[in-house]
SERO-4910 file (N, C-alpha, C, O; in steps of 0.05 Angstrom, whole numbers):
BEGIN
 pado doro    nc1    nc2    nc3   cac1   cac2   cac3    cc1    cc2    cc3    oc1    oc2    oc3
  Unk    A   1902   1550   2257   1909   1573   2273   1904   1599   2258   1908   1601   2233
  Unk    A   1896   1618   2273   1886   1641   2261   1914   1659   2253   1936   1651   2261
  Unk    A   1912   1683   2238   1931   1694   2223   1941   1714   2248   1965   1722   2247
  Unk    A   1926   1721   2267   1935   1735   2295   1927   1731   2318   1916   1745   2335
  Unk    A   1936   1697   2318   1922   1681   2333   1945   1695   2367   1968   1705   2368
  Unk    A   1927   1689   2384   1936   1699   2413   1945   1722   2422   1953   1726   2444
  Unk    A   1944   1741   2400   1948   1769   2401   1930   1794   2407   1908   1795   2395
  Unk    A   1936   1816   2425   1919   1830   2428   1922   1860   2419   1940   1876   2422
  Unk    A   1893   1864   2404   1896   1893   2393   1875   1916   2408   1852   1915   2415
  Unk    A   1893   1935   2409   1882   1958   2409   1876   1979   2393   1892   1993   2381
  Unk    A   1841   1981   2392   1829   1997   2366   1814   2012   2381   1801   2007   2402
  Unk    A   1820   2039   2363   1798   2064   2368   1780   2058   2355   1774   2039   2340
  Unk    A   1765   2086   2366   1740   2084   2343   1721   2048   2330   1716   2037   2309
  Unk    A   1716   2043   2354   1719   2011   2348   1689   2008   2348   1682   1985   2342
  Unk    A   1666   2029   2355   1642   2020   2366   1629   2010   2340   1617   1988   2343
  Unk    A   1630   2024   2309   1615   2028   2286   1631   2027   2270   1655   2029   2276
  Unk    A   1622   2024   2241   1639   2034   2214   1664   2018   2214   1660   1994   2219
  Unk    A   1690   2027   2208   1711   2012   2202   1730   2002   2224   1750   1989   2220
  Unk    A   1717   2012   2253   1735   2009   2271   1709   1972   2280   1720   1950   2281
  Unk    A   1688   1976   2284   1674   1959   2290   1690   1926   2262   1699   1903   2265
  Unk    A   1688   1940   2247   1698   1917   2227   1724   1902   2223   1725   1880   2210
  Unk    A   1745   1914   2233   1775   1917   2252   1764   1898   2262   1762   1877   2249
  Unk    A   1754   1900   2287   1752   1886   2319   1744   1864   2311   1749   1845   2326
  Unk    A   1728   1859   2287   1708   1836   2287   1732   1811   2267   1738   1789   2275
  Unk    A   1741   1821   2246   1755   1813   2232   1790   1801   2242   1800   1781   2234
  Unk    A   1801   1817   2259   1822   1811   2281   1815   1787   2298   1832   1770   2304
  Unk    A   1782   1787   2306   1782   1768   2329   1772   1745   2313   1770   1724   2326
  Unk    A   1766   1745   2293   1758   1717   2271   1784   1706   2265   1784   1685   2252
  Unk    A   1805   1715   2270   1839   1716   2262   1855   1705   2278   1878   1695   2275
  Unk    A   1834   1710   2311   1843   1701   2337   1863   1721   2354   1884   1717   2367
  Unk    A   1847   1747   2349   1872   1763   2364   1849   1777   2391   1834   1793   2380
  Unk    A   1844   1777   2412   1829   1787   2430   1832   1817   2433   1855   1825   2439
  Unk    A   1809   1841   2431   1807   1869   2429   1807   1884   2462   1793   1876   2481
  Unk    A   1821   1903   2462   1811   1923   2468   1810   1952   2450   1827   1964   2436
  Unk    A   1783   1957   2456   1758   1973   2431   1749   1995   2456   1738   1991   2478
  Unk    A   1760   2025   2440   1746   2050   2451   1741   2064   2428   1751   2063   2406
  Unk    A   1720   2079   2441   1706   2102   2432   1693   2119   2448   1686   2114   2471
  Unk    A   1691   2143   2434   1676   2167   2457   1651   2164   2461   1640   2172   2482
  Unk    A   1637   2152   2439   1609   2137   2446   1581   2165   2449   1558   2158   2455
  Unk    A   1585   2185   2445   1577   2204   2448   1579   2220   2428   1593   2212   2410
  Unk    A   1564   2253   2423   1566   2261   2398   1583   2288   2406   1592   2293   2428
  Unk    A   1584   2300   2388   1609   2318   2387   1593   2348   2372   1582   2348   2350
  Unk    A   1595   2364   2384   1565   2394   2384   1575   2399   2344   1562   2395   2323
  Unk    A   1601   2409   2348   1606   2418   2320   1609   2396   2294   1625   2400   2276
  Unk    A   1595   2377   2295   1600   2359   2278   1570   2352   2270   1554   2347   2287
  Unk    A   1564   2352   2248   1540   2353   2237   1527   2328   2236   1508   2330   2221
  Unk    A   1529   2305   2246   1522   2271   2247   1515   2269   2268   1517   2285   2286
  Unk    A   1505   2243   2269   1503   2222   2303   1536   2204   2296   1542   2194   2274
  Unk    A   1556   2201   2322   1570   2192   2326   1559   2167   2338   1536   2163   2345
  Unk    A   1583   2147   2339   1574   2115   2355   1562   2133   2383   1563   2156   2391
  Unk    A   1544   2098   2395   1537   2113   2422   1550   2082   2433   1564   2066   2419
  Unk    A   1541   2078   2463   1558   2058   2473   1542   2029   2472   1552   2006   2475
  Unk    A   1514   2035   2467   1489   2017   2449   1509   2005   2421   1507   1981   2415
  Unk    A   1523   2021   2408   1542   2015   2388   1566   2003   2398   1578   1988   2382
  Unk    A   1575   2006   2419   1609   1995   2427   1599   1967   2435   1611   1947   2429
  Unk    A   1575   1968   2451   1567   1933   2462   1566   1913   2445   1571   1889   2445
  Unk    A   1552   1935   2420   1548   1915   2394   1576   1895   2391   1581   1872   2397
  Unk    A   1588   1912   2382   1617   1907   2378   1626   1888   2387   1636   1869   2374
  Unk    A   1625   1888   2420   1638   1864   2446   1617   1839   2437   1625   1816   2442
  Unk    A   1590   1843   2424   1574   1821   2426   1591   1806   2401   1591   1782   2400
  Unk    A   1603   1819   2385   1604   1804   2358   1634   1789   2364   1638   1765   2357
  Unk    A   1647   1801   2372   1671   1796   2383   1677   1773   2399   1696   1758   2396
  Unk    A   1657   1774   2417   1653   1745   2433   1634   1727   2416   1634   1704   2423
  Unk    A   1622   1731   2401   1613   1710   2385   1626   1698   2371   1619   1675   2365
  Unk    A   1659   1712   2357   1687   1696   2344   1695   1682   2365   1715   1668   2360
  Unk    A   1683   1681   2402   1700   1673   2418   1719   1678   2417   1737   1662   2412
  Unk    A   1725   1706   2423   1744   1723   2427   1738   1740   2462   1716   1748   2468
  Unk    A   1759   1742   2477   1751   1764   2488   1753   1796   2485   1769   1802   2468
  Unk    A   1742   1813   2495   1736   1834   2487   1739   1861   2516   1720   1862   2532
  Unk    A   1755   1875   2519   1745   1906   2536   1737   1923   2524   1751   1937   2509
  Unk    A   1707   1925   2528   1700   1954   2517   1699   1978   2538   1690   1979   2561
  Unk    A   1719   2002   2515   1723   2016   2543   1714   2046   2533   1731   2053   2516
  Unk    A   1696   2065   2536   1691   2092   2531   1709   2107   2532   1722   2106   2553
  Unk    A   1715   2124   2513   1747   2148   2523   1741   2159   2502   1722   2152   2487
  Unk    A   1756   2176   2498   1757   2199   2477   1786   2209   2472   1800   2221   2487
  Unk    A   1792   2201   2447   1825   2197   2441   1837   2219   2438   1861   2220   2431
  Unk    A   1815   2249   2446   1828   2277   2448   1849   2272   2476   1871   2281   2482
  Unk    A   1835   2257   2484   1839   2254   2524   1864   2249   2518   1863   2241   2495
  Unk    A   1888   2249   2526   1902   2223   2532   1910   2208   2550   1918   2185   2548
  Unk    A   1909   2223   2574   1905   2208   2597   1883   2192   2600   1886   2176   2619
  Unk    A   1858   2188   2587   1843   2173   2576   1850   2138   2562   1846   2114   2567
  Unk    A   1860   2151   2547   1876   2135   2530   1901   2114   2542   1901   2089   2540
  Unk    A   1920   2131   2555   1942   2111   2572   1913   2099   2594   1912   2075   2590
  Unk    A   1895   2106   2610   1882   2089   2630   1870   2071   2616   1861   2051   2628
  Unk    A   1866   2073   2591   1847   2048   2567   1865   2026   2560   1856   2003   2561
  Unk    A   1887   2029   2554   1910   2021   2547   1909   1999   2574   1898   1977   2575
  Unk    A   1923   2012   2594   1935   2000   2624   1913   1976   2636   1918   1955   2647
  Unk    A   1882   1991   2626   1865   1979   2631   1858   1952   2622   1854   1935   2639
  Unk    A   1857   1946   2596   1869   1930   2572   1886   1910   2584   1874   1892   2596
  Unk    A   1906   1909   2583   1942   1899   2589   1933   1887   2608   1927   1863   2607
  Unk    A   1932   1900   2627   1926   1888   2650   1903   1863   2654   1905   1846   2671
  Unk    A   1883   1865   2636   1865   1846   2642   1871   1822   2617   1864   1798   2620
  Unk    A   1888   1833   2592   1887   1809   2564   1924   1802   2575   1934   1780   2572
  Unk    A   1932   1815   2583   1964   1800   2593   1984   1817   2568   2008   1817   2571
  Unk    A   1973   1829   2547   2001   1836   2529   1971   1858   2510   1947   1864   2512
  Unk    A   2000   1863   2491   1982   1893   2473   2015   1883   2452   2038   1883   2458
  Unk    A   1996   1873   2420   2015   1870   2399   2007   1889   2376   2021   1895   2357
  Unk    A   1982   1897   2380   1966   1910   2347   1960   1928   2365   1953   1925   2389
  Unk    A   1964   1957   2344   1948   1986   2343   1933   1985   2316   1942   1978   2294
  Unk    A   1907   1994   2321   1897   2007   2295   1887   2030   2318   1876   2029   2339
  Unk    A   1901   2059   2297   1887   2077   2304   1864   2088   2288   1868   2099   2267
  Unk    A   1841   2085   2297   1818   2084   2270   1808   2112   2276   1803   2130   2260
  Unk    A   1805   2111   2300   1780   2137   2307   1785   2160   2291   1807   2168   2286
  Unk    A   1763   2170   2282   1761   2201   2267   1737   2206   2258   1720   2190   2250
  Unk    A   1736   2236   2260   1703   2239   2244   1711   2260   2222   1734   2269   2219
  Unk    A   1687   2268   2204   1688   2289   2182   1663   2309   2191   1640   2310   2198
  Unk    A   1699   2335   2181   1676   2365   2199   1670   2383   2180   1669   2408   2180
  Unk    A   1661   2355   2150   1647   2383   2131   1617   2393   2137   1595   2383   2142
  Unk    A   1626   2413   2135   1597   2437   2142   1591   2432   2169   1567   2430   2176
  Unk    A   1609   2429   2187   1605   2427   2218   1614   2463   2214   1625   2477   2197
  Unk    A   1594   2466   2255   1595   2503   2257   1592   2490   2283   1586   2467   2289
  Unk    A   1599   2511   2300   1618   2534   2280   1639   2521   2269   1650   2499   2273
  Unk    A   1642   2544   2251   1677   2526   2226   1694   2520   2236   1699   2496   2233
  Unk    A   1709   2535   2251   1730   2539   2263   1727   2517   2290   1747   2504   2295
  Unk    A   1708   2513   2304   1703   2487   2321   1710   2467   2304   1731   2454   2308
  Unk    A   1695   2463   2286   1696   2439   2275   1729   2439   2259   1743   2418   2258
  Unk    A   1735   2457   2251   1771   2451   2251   1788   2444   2275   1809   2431   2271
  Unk    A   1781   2451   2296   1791   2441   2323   1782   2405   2324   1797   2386   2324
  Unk    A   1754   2405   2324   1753   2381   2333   1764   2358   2305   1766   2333   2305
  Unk    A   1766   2367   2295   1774   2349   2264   1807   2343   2277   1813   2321   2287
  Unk    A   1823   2363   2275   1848   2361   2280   1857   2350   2311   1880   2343   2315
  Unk    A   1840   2350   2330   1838   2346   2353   1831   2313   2357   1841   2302   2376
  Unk    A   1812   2298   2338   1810   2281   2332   1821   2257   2324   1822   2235   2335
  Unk    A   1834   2268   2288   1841   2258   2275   1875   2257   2270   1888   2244   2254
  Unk    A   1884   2273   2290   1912   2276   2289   1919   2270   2309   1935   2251   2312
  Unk    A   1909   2287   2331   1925   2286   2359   1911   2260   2366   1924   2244   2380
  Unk    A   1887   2254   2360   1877   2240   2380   1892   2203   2363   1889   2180   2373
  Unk    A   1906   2208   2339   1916   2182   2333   1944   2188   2357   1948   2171   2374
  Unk    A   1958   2207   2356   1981   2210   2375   1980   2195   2395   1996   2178   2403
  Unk    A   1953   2205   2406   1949   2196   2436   1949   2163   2442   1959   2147   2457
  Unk    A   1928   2162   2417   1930   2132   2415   1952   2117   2414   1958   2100   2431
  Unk    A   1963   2120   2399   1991   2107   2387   2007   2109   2410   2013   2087   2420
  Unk    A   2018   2140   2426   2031   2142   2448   2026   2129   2480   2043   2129   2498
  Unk    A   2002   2119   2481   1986   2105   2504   2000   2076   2503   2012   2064   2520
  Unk    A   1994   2067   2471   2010   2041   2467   2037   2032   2470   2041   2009   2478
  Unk    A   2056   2048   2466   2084   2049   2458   2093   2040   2471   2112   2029   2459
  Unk    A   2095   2033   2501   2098   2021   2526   2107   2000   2529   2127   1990   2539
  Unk    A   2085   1992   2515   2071   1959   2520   2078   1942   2484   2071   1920   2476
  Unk    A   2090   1962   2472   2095   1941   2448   2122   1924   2448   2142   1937   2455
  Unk    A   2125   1904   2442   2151   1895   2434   2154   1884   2413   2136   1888   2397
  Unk    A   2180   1865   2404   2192   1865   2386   2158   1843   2368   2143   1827   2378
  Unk    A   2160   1854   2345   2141   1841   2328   2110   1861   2326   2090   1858   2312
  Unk    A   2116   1878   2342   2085   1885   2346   2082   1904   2321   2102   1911   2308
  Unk    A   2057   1910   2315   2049   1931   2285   2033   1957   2303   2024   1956   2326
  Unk    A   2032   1976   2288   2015   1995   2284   2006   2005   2255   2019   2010   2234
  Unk    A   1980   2007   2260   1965   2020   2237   1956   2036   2238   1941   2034   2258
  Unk    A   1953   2059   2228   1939   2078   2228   1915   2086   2199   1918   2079   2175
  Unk    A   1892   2103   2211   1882   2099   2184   1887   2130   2169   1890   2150   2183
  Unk    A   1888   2130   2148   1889   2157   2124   1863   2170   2117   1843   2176   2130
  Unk    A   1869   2172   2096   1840   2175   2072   1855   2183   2048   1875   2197   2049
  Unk    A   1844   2171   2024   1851   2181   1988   1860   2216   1998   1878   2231   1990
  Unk    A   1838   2221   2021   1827   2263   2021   1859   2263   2028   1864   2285   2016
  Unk    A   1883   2255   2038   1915   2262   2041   1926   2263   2016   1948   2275   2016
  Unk    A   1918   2254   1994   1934   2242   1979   1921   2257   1952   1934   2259   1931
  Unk    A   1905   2263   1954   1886   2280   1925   1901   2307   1929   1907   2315   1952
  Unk    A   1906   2319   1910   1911   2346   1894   1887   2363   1897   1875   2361   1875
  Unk    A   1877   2377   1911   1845   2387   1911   1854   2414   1915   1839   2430   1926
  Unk    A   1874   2420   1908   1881   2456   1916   1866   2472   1891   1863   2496   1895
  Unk    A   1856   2461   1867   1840   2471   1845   1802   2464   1846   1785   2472   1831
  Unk    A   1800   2452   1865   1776   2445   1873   1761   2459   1900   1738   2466   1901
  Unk    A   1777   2462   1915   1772   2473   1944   1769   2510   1945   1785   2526   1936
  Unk    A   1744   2518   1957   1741   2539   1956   1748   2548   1990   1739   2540   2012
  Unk    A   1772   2571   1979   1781   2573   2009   1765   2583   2021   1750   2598   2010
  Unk    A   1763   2579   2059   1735   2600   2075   1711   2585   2077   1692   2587   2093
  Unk    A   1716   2567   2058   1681   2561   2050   1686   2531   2076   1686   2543   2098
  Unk    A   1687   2513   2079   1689   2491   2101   1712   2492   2109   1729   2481   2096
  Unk    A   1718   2507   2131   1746   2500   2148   1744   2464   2163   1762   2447   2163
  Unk    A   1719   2462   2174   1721   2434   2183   1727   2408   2162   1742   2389   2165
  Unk    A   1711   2416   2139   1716   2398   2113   1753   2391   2106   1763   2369   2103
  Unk    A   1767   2420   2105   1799   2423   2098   1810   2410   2121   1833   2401   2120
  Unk    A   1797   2408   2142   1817   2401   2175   1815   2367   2161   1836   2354   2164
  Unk    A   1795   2356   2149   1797   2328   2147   1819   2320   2132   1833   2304   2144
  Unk    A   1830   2328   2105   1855   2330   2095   1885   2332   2107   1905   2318   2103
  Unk    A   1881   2357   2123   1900   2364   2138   1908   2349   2161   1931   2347   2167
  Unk    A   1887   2336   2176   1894   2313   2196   1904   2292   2185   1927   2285   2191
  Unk    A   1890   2281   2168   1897   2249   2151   1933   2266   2131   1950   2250   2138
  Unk    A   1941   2279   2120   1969   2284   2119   1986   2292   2141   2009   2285   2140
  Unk    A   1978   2304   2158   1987   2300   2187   2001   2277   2194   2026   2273   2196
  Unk    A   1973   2255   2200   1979   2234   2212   2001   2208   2186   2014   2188   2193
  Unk    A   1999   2216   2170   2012   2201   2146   2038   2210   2151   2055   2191   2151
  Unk    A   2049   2237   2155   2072   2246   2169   2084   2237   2191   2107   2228   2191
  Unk    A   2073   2238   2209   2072   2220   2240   2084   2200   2235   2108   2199   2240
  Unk    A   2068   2174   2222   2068   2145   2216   2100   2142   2202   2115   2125   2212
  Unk    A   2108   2155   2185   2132   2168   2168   2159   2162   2187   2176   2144   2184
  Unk    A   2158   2186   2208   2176   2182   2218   2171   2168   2245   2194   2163   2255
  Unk    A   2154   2160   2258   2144   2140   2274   2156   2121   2262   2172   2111   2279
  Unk    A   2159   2108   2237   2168   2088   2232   2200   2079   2234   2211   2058   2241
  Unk    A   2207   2106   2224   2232   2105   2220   2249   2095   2245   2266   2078   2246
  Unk    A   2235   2116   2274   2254   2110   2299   2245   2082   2305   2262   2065   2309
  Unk    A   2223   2078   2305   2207   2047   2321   2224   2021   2306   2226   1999   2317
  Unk    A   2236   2028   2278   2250   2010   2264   2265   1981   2283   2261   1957   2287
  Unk    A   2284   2001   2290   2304   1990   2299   2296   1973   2326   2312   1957   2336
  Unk    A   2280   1977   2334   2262   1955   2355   2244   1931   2343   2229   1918   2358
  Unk    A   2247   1925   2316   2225   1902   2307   2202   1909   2303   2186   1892   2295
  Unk    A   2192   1939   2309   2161   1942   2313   2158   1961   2292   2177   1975   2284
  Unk    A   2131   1961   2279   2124   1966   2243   2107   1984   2244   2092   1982   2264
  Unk    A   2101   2005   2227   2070   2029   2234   2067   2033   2208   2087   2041   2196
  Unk    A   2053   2031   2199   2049   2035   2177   2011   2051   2173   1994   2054   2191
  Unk    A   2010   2059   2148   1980   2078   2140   1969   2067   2121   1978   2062   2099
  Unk    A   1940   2059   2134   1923   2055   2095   1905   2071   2095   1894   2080   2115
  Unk    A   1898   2078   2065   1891   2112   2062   1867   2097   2050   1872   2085   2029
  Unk    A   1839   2097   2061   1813   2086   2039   1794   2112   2020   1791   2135   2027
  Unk    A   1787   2103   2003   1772   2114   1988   1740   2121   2010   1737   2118   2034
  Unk    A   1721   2128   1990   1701   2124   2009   1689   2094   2004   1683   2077   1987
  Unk    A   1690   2101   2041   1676   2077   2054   1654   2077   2064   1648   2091   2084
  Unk    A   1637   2060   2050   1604   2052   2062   1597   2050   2095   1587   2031   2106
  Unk    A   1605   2078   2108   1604   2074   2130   1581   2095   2142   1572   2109   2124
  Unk    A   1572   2099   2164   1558   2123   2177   1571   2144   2183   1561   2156   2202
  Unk    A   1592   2155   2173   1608   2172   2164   1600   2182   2133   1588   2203   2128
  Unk    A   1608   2161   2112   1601   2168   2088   1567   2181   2088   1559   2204   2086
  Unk    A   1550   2153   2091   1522   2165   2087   1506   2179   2112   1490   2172   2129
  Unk    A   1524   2207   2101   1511   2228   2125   1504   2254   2109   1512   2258   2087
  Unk    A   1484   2275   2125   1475   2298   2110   1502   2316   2103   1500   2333   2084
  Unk    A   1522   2314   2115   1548   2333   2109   1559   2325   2091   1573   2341   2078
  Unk    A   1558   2301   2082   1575   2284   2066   1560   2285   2046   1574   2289   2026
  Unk    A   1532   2284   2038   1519   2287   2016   1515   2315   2003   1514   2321   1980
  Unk    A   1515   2329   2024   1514   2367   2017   1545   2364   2012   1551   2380   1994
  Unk    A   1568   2351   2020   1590   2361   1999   1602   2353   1972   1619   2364   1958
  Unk    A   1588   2328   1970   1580   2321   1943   1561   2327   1922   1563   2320   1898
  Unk    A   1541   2340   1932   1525   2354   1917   1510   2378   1926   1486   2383   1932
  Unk    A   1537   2393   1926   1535   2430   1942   1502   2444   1916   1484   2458   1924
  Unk    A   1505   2434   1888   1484   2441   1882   1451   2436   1892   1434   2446   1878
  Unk    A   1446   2424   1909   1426   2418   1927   1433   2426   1957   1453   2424   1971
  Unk    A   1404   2437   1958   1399   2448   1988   1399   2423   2008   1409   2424   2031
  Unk    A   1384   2400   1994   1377   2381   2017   1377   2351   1999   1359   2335   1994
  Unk    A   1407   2351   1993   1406   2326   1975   1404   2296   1996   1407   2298   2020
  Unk    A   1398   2274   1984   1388   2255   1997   1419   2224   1987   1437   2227   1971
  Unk    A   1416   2211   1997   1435   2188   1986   1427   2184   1958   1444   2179   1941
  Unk    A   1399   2188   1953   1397   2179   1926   1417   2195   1902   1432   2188   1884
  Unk    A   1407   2227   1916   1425   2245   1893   1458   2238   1902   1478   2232   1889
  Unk    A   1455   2241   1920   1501   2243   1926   1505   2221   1923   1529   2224   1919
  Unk    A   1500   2192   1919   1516   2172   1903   1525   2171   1884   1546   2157   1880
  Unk    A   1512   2188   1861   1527   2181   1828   1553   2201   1833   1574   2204   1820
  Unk    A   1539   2218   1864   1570   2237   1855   1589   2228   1871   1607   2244   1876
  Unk    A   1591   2199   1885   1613   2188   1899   1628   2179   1881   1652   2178   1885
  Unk    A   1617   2169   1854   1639   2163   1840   1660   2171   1829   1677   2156   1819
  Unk    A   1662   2205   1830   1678   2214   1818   1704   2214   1825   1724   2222   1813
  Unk    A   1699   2199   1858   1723   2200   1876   1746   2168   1865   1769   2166   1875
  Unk    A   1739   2152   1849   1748   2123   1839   1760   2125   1802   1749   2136   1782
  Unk    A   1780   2113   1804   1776   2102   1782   1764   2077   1763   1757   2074   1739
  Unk    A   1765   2061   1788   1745   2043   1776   1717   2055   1785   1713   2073   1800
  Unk    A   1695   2035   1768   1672   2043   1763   1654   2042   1792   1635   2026   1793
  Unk    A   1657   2055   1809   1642   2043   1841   1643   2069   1858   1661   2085   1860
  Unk    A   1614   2069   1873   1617   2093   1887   1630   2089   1914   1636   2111   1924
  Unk    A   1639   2060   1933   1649   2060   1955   1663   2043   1956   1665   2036   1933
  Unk    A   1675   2030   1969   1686   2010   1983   1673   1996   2010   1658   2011   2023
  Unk    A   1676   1975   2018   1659   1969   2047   1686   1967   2074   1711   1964   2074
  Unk    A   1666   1971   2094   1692   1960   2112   1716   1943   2112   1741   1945   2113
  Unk    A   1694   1918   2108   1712   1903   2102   1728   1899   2091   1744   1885   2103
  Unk    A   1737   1907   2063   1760   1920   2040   1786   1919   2065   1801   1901   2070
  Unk    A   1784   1945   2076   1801   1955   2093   1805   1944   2109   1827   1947   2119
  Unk    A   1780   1920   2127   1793   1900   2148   1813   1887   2141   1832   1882   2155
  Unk    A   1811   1879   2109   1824   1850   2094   1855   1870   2110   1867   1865   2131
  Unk    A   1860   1898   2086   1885   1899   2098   1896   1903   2122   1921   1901   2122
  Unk    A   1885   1908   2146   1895   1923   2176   1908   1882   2178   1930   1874   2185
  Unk    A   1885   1866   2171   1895   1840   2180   1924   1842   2165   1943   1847   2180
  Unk    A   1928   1838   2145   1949   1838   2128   1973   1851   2152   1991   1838   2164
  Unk    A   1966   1879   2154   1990   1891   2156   1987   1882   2195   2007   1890   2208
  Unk    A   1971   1871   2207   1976   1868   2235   1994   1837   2237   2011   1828   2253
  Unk    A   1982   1827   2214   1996   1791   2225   2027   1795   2209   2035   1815   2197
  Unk    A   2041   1770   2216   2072   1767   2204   2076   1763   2181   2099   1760   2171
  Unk    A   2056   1763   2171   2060   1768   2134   2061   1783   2124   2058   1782   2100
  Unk    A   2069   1811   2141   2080   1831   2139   2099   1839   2148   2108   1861   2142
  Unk    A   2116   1818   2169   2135   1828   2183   2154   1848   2174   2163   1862   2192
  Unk    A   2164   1853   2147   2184   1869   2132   2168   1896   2115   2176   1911   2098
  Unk    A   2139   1892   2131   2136   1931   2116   2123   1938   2132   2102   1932   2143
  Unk    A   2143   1960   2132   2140   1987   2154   2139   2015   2137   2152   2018   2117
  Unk    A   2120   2036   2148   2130   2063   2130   2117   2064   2113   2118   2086   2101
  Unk    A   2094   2037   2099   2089   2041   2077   2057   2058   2076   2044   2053   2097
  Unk    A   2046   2074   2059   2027   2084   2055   2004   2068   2032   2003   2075   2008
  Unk    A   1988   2048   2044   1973   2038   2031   1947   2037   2027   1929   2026   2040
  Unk    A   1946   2057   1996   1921   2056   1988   1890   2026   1987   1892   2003   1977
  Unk    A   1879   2032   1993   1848   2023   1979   1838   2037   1975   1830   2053   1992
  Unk    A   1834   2039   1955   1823   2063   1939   1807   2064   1912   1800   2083   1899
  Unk    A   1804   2033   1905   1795   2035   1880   1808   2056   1853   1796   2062   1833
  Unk    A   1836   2063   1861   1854   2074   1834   1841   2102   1839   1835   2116   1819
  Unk    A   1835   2111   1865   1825   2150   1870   1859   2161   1866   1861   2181   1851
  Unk    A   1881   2151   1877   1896   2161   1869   1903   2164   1840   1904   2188   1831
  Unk    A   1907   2146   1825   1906   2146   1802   1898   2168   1783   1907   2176   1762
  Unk    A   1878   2175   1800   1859   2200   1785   1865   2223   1792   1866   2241   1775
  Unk    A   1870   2227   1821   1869   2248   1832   1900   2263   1839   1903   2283   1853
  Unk    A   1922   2244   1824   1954   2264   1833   1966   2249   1803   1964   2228   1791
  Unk    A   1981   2274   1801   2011   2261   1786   2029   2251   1797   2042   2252   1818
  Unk    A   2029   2237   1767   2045   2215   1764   2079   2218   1780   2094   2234   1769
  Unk    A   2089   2205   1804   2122   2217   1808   2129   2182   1817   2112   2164   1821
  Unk    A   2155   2179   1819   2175   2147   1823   2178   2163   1855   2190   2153   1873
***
């Protein structure tokens, strides 16, 4: 029997990257998905976002664990979006036990600035709210929530960061400590019902997020038009061990962890993968 065998989760951001690897890794576990994303791109954000060519992927792999699967388009700014994805869900898998709220993008050197600080925080904060709040309904006693972070909550970069210069870049920080706040006291009230929320904060991850032109121009601002080749040696500076990323999977291992009952007793907690970026990047406190 699988580790979340007959259980059903609901994941954002599920089409690509770490939410695609969620869905895939849950339903090898035996837990059946419902998986959204906006599937579309977003004007102030400097990348290609999943498209819904990417969310099908997802349902194909999903049903290949023989799992079932709803893939459903929404956009976790929405939230009335979100509760009809939700209802939609439930209604067709019979129950809702797992949240991962995954969805989010990065709005360095997205323009305008100030857009791209909207949609960062609009995203990555509210739009975990929405998520999380769509669910709340439908959870009962045993059920988890996860939410995802980044090391970027948890690093000291107030000596690094040039203010003015990427407002969308700073909104990525500021959402992911946001939502680490959220989860905080989310936990605390949900306690007393059996039901768990907890945050894991990843280093960088080998995702289509990481290897993008915004992401390489902010690793190596000394180049006009740096390539993966140049911004890798400077991913490492984000680890303490010797490695420029982490893969999805890393972070599937834990969402499984913290979705099945081998977690039943931690809630609240803030869990790094990170390859020791904290380590590097804050002092030392108990």
């Amino acid at each position: 029997m699988g580790r979340v065998e007959g259980k059903v989760a609901f994941i954002s951001g599920a089409a690509r990257g770490q939410g695609r690897s969620h869905a895939v890794r849950l339903a090898s576990e035996g837990a059946d998905i419902i998986a959204v994303d906006i599937c579309q791109d977003i004007d102030s954000i400097g990348y290609k976002l999943a498209s819904r060519e990417d969310l099908d992927e997802t349902a194909r792999l999903v049903e290949k664990a023989g799992r079932r699967i709803i893939a459903i388009q929404a956009d976790v700014r929405d939230a009335a979006q979100m509760r009809d994805a939700v209802k939609r869900g439930v209604d067709e898998l019979g129950r809702l036990d797992i949240v991962v709220a995954q969805a989010g993008i990065a709005g360095m050197k997205g323009e305008p600035q100030w857009q791209a600080w909207t949609d960062v925080i609009d995203t990555n904060l509210v739009g975990v709210i929405n998520t999380i709040h769509a669910a709340l309904p439908y959870l009962t006693d045993g059920a988890s929530i996860i939410a995802t972070g980044s090391l970027a909550a948890l690093m000291d970069v107030s000596k690094v960061d040039q203010p003015g210069k990427d407002p969308g870049g700073v909104a990525y920080m500021v959402a992911k400590r946001g939502l680490s706040m959220f989860i905080h006291e989310l936990a605390t009230h949900i306690a007393v019902k059996n039901i768990r929320a907890n945050v894991v904060h990843p280093t960088n991850c080998n995702t289509p997020m990481l290897q993008s032109d915004p992401m390489y121009r902010s690793f190596r601002p000394d180049l006009e038009h740096p390539t993966r080749a140049d911004a890798e040696p400077a991913f490492y500076v984000q680890q303490a061990m010797p490695i420029p990323f982490v893969e999805p999977e890393e972070i599937s291992n834990a969402v499984l962890f913290l979705a099945s009952d081998e977690s039943r007793y931690i809630t609240g907690t803030q869990l790094r993968i990170d390859a020791g970026g904290y380590l590097k990047w804050h002092d030392y406190h108990i």
